[in-house]
N, C-alpha and C positions, 0 to 999 in steps of 0.2 A: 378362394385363390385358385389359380388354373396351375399347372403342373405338363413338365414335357413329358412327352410316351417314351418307355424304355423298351421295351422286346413286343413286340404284336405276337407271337406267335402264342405265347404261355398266357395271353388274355382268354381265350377261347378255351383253352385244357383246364386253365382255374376253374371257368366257368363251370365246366362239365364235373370235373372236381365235387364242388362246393353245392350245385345245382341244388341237391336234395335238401341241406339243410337250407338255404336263403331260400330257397320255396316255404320250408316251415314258417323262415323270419316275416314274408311277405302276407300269408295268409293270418297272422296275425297281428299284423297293420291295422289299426281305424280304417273304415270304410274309407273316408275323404282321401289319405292315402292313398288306397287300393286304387280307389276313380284318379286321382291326379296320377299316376304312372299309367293307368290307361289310358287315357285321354292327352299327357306328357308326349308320350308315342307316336304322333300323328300319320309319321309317315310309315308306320307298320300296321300291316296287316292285324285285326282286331281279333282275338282268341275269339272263339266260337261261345256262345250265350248256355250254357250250360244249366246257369244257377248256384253250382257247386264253385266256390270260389278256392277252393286247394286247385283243382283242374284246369281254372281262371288262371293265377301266375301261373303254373304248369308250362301250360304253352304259352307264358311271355318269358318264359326264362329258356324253354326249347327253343324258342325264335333267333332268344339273341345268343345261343350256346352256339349256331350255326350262320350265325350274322358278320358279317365283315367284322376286320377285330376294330376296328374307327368307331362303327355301332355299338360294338359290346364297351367300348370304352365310357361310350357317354352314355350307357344305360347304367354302368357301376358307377360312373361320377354321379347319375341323378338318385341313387337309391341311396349312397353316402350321404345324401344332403336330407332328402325325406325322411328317410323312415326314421322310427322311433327307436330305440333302444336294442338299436343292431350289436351283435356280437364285437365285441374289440378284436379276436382274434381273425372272425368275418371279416370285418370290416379292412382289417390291416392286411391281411391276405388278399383280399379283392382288389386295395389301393394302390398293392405291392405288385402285381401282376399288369397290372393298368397302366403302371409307370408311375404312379403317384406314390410321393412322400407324405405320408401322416404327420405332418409338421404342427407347431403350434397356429401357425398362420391361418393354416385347412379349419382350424377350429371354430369358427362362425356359427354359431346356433342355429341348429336345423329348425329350429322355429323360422326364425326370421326369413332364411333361406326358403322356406317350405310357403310363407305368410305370400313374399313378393312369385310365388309360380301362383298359389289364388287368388292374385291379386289380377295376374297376367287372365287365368282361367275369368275370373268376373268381368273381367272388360270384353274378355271376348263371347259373352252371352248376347244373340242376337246377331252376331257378324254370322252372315249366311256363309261367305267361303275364307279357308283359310288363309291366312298372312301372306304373301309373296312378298318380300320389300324390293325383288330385284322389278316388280309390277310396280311400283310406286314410287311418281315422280316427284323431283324438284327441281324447282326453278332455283340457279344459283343467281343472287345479287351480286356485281362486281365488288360491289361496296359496301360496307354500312351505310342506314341512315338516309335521306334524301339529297338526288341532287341535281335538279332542273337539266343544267348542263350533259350534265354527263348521260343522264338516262336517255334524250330524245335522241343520241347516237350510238348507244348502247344496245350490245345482242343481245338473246337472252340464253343462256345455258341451260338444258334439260339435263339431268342424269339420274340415276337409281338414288332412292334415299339409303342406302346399301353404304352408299360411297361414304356417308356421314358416319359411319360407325367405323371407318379406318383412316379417320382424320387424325392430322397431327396434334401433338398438345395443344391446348389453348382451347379458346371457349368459342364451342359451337352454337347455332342458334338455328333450332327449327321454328320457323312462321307458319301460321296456320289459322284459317278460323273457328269457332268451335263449332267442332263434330267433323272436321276433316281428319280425324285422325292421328294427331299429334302424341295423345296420350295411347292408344294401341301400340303403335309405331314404337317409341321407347318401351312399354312393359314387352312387346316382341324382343325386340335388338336385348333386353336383359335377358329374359328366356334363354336366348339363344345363347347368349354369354355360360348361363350355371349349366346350358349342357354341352358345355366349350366348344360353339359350331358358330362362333364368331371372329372373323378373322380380326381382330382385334387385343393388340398386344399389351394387355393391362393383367394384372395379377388380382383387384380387386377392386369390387363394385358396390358404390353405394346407389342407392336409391330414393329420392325425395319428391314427396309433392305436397306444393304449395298448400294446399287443402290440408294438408296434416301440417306442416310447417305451423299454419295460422293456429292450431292447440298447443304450442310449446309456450314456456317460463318467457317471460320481459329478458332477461337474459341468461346465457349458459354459455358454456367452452366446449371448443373443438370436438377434445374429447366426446364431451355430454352428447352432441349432436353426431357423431360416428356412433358411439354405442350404445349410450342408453333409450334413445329415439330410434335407432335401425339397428343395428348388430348387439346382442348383448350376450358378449361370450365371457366367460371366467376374470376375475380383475388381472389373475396372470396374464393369460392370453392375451386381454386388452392392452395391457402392458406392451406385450411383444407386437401387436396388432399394429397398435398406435405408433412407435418407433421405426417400422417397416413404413407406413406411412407417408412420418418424418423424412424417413432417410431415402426415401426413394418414389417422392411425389411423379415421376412420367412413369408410373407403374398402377397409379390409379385411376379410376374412370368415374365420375362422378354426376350422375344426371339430375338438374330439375326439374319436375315437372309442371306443368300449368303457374307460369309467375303470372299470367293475368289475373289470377284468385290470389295471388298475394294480398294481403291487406297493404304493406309497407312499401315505401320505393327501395330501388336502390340506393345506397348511401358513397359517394365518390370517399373510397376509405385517407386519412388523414397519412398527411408524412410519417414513416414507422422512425421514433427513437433509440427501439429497442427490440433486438430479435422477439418475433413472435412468440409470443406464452399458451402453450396448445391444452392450457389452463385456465386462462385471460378470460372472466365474464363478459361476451358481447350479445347486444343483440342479435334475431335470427338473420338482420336487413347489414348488419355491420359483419356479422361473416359471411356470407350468399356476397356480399361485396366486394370483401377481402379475397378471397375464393376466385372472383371474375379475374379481380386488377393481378390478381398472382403475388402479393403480400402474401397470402397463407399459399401454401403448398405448390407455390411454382412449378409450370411446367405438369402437377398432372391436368387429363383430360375433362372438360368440362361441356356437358350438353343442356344447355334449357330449352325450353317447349312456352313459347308464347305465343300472342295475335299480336299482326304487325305494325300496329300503333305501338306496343307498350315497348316493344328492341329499341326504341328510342332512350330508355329509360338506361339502357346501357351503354357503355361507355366504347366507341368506334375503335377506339385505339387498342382496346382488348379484344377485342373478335375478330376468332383466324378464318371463320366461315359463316356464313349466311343464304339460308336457301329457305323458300317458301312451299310446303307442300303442292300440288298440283291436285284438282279433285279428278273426281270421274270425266272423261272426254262421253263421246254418245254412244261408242262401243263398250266401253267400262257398265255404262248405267245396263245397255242392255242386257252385258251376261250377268250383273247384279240379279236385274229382274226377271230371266228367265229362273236365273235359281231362285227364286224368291218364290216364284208361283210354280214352283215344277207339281206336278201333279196335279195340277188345279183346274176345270174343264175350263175356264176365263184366262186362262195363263194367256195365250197369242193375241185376244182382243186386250186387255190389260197393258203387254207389253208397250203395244203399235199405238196404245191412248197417250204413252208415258211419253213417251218418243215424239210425239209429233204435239205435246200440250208443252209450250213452250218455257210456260212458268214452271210445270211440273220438272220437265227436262233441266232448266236450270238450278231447282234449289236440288234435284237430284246430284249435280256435279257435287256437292258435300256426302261426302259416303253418310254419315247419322242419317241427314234427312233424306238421302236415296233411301232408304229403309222408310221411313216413316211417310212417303207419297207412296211406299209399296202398300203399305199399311192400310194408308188413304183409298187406293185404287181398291185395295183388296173388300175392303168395306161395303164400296158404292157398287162394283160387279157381285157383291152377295148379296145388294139390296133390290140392286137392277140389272140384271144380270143381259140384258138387250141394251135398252138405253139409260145408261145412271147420266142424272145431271154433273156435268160436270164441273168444279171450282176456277173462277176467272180470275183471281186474283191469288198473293199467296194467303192472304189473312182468311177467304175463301176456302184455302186447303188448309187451313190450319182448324178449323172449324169441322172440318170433315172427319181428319186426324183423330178429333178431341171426342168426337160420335163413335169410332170405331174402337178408339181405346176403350170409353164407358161400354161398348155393345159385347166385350169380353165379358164385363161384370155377370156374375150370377143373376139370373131373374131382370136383367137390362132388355133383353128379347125377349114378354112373352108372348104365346101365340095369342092372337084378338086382341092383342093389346095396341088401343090405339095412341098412349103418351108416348112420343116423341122419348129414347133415350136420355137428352140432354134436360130435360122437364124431371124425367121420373127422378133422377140423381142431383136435381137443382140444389138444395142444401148440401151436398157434399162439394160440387162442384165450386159454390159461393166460398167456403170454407177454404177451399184450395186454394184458389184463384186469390182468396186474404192473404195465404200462407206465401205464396208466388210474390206479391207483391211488396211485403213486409222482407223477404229476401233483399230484392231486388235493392228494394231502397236501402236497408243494410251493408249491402255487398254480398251477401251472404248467399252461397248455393249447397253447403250441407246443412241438414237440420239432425237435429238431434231426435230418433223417433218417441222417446220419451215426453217431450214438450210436446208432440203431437197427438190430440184426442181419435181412440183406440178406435170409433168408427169411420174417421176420416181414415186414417192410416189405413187400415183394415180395405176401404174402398179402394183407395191410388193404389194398392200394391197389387191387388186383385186388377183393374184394373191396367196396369204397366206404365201410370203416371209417375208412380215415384221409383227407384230402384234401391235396391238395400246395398249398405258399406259397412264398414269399420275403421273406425281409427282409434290411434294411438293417443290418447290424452299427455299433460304436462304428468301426470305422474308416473308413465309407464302403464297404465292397465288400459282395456280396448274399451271404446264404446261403440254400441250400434248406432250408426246415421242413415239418413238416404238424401237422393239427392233424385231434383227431375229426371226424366229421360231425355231431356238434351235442352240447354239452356232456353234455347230460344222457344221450346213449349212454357219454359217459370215467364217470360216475357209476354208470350202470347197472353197466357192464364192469368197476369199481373193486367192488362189490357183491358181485360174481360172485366175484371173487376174493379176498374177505374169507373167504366161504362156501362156497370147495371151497378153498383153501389150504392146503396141511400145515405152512403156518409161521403161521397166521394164532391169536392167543391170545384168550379170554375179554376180558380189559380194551379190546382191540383193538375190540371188538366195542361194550363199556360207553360207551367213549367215544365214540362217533360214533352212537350212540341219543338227544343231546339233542335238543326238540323245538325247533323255530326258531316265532320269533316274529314277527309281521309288524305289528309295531309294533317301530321303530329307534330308539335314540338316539343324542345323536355320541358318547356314551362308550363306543360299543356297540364291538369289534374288530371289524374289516372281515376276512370269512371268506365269501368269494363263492362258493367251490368247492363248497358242501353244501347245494343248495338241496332236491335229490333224494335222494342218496345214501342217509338213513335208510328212505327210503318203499321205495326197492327192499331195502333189507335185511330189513326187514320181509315185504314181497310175495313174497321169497325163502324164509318158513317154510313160504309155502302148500302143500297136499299137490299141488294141481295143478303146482309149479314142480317136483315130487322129481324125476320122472325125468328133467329134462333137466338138473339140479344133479348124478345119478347118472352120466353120459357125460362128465361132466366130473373124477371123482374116481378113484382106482386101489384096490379093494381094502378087505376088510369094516372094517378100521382105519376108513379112511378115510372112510369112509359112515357107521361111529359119530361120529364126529367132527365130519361135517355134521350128523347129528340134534343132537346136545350142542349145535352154535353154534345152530340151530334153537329150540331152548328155551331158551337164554341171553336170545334177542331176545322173545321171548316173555313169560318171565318178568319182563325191564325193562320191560317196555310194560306187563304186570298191572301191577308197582310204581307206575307214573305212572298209569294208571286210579283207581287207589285215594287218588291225592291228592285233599285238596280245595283247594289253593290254584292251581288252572290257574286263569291266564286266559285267554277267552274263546279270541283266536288260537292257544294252545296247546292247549285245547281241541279246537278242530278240528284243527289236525295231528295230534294223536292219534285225532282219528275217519280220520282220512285214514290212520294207519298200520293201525288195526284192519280198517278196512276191505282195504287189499291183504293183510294175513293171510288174511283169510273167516275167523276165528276167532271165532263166536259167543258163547261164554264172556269171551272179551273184552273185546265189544262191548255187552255185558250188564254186565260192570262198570262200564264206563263210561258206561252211560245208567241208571244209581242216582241221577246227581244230577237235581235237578228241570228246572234249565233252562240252557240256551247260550244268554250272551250275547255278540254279536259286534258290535264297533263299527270303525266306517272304514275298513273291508280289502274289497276286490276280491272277492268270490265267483264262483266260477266253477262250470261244471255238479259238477265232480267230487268239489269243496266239500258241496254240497249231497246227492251221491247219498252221500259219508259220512255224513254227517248222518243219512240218513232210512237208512242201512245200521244203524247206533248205535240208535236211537230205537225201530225195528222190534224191535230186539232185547229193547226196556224192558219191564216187567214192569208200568210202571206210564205215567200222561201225562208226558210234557215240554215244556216249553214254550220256546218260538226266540224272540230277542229282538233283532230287526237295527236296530241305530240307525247311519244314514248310511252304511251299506254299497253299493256298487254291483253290480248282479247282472244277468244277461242276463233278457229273458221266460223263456227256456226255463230255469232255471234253478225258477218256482213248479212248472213243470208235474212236478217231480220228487218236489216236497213231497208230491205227491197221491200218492206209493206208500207213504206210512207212514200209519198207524191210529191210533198214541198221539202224536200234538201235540195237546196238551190247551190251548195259547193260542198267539198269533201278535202281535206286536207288530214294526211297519215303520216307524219313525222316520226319515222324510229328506224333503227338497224334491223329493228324485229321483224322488220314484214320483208319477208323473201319469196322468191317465186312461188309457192306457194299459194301466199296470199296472194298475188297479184292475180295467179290464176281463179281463184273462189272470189276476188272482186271483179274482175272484168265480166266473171258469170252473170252478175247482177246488177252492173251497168245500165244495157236497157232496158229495165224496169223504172231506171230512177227519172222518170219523163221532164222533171223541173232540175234535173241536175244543169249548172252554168259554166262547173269547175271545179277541176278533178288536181290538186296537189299533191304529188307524192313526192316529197323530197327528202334526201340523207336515209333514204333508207337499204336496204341490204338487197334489192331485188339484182341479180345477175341480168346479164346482156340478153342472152335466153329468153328474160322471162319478160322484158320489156318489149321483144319482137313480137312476143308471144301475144300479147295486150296490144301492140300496135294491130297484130293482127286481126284482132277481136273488134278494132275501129271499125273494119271497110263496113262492118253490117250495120253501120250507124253514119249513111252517107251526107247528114244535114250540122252536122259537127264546122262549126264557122269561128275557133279561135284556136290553135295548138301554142300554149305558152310553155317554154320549158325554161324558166327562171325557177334555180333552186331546188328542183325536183327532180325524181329519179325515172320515173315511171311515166310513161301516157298511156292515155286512157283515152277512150270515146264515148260519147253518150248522145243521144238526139239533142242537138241545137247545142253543144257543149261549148263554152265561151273561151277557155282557159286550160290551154294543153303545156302542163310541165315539165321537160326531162333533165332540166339541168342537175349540176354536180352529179354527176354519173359516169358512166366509163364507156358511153356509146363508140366516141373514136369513128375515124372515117366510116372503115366498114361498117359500123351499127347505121349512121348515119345516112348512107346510101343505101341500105336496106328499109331505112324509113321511107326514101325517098321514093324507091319503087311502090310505095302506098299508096302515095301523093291521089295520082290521078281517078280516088275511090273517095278523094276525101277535098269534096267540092267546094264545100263552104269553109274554108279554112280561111282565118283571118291574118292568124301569128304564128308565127313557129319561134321559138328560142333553145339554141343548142347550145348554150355557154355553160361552160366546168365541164364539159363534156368530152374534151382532149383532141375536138376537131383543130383539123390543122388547116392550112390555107388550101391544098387540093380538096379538101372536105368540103368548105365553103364554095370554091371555084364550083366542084361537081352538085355542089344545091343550086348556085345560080342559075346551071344550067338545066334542072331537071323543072327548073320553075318557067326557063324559056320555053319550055319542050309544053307547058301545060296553058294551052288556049281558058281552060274552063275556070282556071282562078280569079278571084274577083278582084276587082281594083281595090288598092288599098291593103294586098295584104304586107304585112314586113317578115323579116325576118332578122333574129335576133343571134348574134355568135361574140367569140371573143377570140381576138388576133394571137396570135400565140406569142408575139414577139414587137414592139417598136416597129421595130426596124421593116416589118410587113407591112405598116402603116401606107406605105407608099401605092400596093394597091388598092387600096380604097375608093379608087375611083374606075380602074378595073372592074372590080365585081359590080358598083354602081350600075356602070355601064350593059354589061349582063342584066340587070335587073330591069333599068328604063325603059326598054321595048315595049315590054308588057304591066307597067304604069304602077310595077311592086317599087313605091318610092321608097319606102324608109328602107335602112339599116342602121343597124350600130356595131360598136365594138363595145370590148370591155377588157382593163386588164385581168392578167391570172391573176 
């Protein structure tokens, strides 16, 4: 429980006070202890390494005897919560001085308390720098849930993930995929909570995740799940715990985390008969539900951590907020990887590989696997420290990954040794890659290390494949588990062993080749484990993966047998090319599996169709480099059609490596000057482009001059259409110039018009929604009389503002007929 500050000044004299004994209290702390308040610390200066650990607290308790009294406050709140078997009279003199009341409520078992800061400490093993949440973004959602409509004219809001931890009651929802972060992110915001440096106005805090959720009883009450699962303080206390509670649910804060590892859904809780019984046996899916819809404890605070298919599973009318993590942009990854490799003589060549290897750069926007292409690079620069081969795919890097992890092993590098790491540890590796799989298909991503044979274990931890936990069983006592180092290596690893197994069958194969789709519904079966799995089985035909698929298998059988499964996944992937009923996000999962093939033929049948449309999904770089992998391959133009998609910049600069996109159409509020500016960049690159739609979207007047202006260097431009669109664009030979529904207005419009005579081959122009008025038009007419060089035949498209202006229609005609511009039209607003 948090507690207000009464006097600052007598925080700092206590301290001084008391110093000498709470020195004796601290030096005889457990080690773990001792290291979690060092380490707890972060933003102070680290005591000098001595060895002598009386000397150690010494100077952390001199530090904070002369620390602001804010500081000394939340060093005496965290020493109340840890240590062990502190003085009552310490203790109540420190609490007393601090402003804290030693109430029953404070009584929270310094276990528990102590359990969730190494919980916070184990997740943060491997994060190179520390936490910032005012550095980390979300994208807020307007809305719950999907909504065609509303998204292709909807902004997008960025703000600190900071801001979700001072949200109103009601139930928050962070989105994320796994390994962005979603699970750091919360064990920080609690951290910060027990060392009351969270603005955040709750008295008390539970803590859950889904992973330990799935070891509790068929069912239990309230109670059971506040205290004897998290808190287990005295049954008095619990008494008073649990009634405070009761009595004052907008004082609680209660986070879940990871519901994609739920085994259960949500359950829409039933009309209540009867006040809530905070006694009542339910299951863990009928309270987590209750809990949402605000039947149990209305009004307090509620945070979950899923991936943004399964927020469907919850209920729109209960969700006060919705915001989706944001990963690394291309400066994030780089200060990532300068600190990854600092001291490292490969550090500058490594960074500037990461950076410009496109795939790398994109699975890097996920903070886990920014790490683990650090990993990758760090591997193939100590193997080849000039020219390392580099991975063209990510199934490619993931294979790299899997080399570097094993090249940690003891005796995995010896000198003259010519077996291949992946060869030397082949029976371990087969072993895993069973274990990975038998998860997957489970649901399953903790194991218990007991069921696990002592040499494999022994290998993965050495190794850094698997990482070591704890949880809470149904009875209250802990067990040890471990879990991969980040899903989508159990997926990889599960892959592996689909594709050298001698028990693995055809159907085996068929059925786990569906394409996933990123558009949910709640009728949809919640199947979290597969979000990769197909993509590596795929990238596993490639001829670059054979030989390290061949150190994994025994015997010419057995290599027939990988080629067969090789063509099986091949030949399903033709099949689904050759449909025509993909939608758009199936679509591009199938450009995304052709692509880790490198399979040309492939890639070739699936860019037969004219065009990919994509609506309200996430693109990402590696989105895109399928796209233009597919497209390049086409025989003929195709044409991309994104309505209310969100995309990085770096994401256009990739469009410019394909030749055949024959039109471009950008439908969203989200693209603002900005974008317009990083598309018009790469404009003239796109030598097949026909037709450039930009409409309803956010770009300012500014930025549309700006992009007109970028035309004149493309003087062979022979159509400007501005039907429905916001932005024009130019490109060599460009058929189809849009600026309608926009706010050009006179003035924008005669600013176009002094373009005019740069832009020869203009066929159409259309300025309707565009607020021109009848002088607007008049002064087009006449900028059109003024241009000898325009060809016959061009029109010009506007809309009358009014009836009643109907009558010069034959006016501006007039104007136009000299120089043989026959058509116009109107249109009403």
């Amino acid at each position: 429980m948090r507690f207000e500050v009464n006097d600052e000044a007598d925080v700092l004299s206590v301290l001084s006070q008391v110093a000498s004994e709470l020195v004796e209290v601290l030096v005889g702390q457990p080690d773990d202890v001792q290291t979690c308040l060092l380490r707890h610390m972060q933003h102070v200066p680290r005591p000098a390494q001595t060895g002598d650990q009386r000397d150690c607290m010494l100077q952390l308790v001199d530090h904070f005897r002369n620390a602001q009294p804010a500081e000394c406050r939340r060093f005496i709140h965290t020493i109340t919560m840890v240590c062990d078997n502190l003085p009552m009279a310490l203790e109540s003199q420190l609490l007393s001085a601090a402003g804290c009341e030693k109430k029953n409520l404070s009584s929270t078992n310094n276990d528990d308390l102590f359990a969730l800061l190494q919980q916070y400490e184990q997740v943060m093993q491997g994060v190179v720098r520390n936490v910032q949440l005012e550095q980390i973004r979300v994208s807020l959602r307007r809305s719950p849930g999907r909504s065609k409509e509303a998204e292709e004219g909807a902004t997008e809001s960025i703000v600190p993930v900071e801001s979700f931890f001072t949200a109103q009651p009601g139930v928050t929802v962070l989105l994320g995929p796994a390994g962005s972060g979603k699970t750091l992110v919360t064990h920080y915001a609690a951290r910060r909570w027990v060392n009351s440096n969270l603005p955040k106005s709750v008295h008390l805090l539970f803590f859950f995740e889904f992973r330990q959720l799935n070891m509790l009883p068929d069912t239990l009450s309230l109670s059971d799940l506040l205290f004897h699962f998290f808190l287990s303080p005295d049954q008095e206390d619990s008494e008073n715990i649990l009634a405070f509670v009761l009595e004052n649910p907008k004082q609680v804060w209660l986070i879940f985390d990871g519901y994609d590892e739920f085994r259960s859904r949500f359950t829409p809780p039933a009309r209540p008969s009867d006040p809530f019984d905070p006694q009542q046996h339910l299951t863990v899916s009928e309270l987590f539900s209750g809990l949402c819809s605000g039947r149990i404890l209305p009004g307090s605070s509620i945070m979950v951590t899923c991936r943004a298919r399964d927020m469907l599973d919850l209920p729109d009318n209960d969700l006060s907020q919705v915001g989706e993590l944001l990963g690394f942009d291309q400066q994030r990854v780089r200060e990532y990887a300068e600190h990854y490799f600092q001291g490292k003589t490969h550090r500058e060549h490594a960074v500037n590989v990461l950076l410009k290897s496109r795939h790398l750069l994109s699975m890097s926007s996920i903070p886990a696997l920014c790490f683990m292409c650090c990993v990758c690079l760090d591997h193939l620069f100590s193997d080849k420290p000039h020219k390392p081969n580099l991975p063209e795919t990510v199934t490619q890097v993931y294979i790299q990954i899997l080399n570097a992890f094993i090249s940690r092993c003891p005796g995995s590098m010896l000198t003259g040794s010519s077996v291949p790491p992946l060869q030397s540890h082949k029976v371990e590796v087969q072993e895993l890659s069973r274990l990975a799989l038998q998860g997957l298909d489970e649901h399953r991503v903790v194991f218990w290390k007991s069921d696990i044979p002592q040499n494999i274990l022994d290998f993965a931890m050495a190794a850094g494949l698997l990482s070591p936990l704890k949880l809470r069983q149904g009875d209250g006592s802990w067990r040890e588990g471990c879990a991969f180092v980040h899903l989508t290596m159990q997926e990889f690893l599960g892959a592996l062993h689909l594709m050298t197994s001698d028990d693995t069958i055809e159907t085996d194969l068929r059925k786990r080749l569906n394409l996933k789709t990123r558009w949910t519904a709640r009728t949809q079966p919640k199947t979290v484990f597969t979000d990769s799995l197909q993509l590596f089985l795929c990238g596993l035909t490639s001829s670059a993966c054979c030989p390290y698929l061949l150190q994994l298998v025994r015997g010419s059988r057995a290599q027939s047998c990988m080629h067969h499964r090789q063509a099986v996944v091949l030949k399903v992937l033709q099949s689904l090319a050759n449909s025509a009923s993909l939608t758009g996000p199936k679509a591009l999962e199938l450009c995304r599996c052709a692509y880790e093939t490198q399979n040309l033929q492939l890639a070739e049948t699936l860019a037969s169709r004219s065009r990919f449309e994509l609506r309200n999904i996430r693109l990402t770089l590696m989105d895109m480099e399928a796209l233009t992998f597919v497209i390049s391959a086409a025989g003929q133009g195709v044409g991309l059609d994104f309505g209310g998609c969100s995309m990085e910049l770096e994401c256009l600069e990739v469009l410019a490596s394909s030749g055949n996109i024959s039109y471009l159409i950008f439908r969203s509020r989200k693209y603002e000057d900005r974008f317009a500016e990083v598309l018009s960049g790469i404009l003239p690159r796109l030598t097949s482009l026909r037709r450039l739609d930009l409409g309803k979207n956010g770009v300012s007047l500014d930025g549309v001059l700006y992009v007109v202006e970028k035309m004149t260097s493309c003087p062979n431009i022979q159509r400007i259409h501005v039907l429905c669109v916001y932005l024009c664009m130019c490109v060599f030979l460009l058929l189809f110039h849009s600026l309608s529904s926009n706010a050009l207005g006179n003035q924008g419009l005669k600013k176009l018009m002094d373009l005019l005579p740069h832009l020869t081959a203009v066929q159409e122009i259309n300025v309707s929604e565009n607020g021109v008025t009848m002088p607007g038009v008049l002064a087009v007419a006449e900028a059109f009389r003024s241009l000898r060089s325009m060809r016959d035949g061009t029109r010009l498209y506007w809309e009358l503002p009014t009836p009643a202006e109907l009558i010069t229609n034959s006016m501006v005609f007039a104007f136009f007929a000299p120089r043989n511009i026959h058509q116009h039209k109107t249109s009403r607003w």
